[in-house]
TIMIFI-789721 format. One record per residue (C-alpha): x, y, z; residue number from 1; residue in three letters. Coordinates in pm, whole numbers, plus 32768, in hexadecimal, padded with zeros to 4 digits. Layout:
BEGIN
+------+------+------+-----+------+
!   c1 !   c2 !   c3 ! seq ! type !
+------+------+------+-----+------+
!    X !    Y !    Z ! NUM !  ALA !
...
+------+------+------+-----+------+
This chain:
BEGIN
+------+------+------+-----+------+
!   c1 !   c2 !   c3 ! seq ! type !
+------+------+------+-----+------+
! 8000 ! 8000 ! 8000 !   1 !  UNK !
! 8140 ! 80FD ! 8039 !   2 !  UNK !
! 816F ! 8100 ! 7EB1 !   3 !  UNK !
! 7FE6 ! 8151 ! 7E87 !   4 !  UNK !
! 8050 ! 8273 ! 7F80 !   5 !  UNK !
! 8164 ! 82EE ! 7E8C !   6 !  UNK !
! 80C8 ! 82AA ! 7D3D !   7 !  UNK !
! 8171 ! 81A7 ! 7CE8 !   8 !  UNK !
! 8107 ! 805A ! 7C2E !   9 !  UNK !
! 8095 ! 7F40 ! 7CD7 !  10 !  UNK !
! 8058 ! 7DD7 ! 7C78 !  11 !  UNK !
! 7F0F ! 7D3D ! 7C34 !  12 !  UNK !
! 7F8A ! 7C27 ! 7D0F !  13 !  UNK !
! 7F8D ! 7D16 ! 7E61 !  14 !  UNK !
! 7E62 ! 7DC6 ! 7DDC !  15 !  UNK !
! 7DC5 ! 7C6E ! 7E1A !  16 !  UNK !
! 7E69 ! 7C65 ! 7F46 !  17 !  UNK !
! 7DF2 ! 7DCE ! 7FDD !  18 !  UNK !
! 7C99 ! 7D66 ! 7F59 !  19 !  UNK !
! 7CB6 ! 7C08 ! 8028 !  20 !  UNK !
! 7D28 ! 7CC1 ! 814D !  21 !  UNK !
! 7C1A ! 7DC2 ! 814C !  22 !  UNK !
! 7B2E ! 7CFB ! 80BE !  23 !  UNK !
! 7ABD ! 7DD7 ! 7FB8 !  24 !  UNK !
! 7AD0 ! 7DE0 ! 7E2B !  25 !  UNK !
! 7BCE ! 7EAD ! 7D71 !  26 !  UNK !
! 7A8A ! 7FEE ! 7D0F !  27 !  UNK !
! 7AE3 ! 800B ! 7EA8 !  28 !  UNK !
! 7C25 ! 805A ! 7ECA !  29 !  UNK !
! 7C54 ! 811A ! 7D88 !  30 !  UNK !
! 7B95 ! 823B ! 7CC2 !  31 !  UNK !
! 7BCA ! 829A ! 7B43 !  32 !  UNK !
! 7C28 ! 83FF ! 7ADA !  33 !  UNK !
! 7C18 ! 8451 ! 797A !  34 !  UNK !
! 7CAF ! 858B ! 7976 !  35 !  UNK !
! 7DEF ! 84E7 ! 79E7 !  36 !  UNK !
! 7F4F ! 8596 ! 7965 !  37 !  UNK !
! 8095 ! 8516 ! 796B !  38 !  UNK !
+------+------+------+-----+------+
């Protein structure tokens, strides 16, 4: 979750694991923002 924090990639493998741990589905933890600039 520290690399979440800092905007870094993570894999889908510990988003499973997050999801497992908080018992929740991925729409939870995350939010989509189409306006998004690099």
């Amino acid at each position: 979750m520290a690399q979440m924090g800092k905007n870094k990639p993570i894999t889908l493998k510990n988003l499973e694991k997050i999801c497992k741990a908080l018992d929740c589905t991925p729409n939870d933890v995350f939010s989509f923002d189409d306006e998004y600039v690099e």
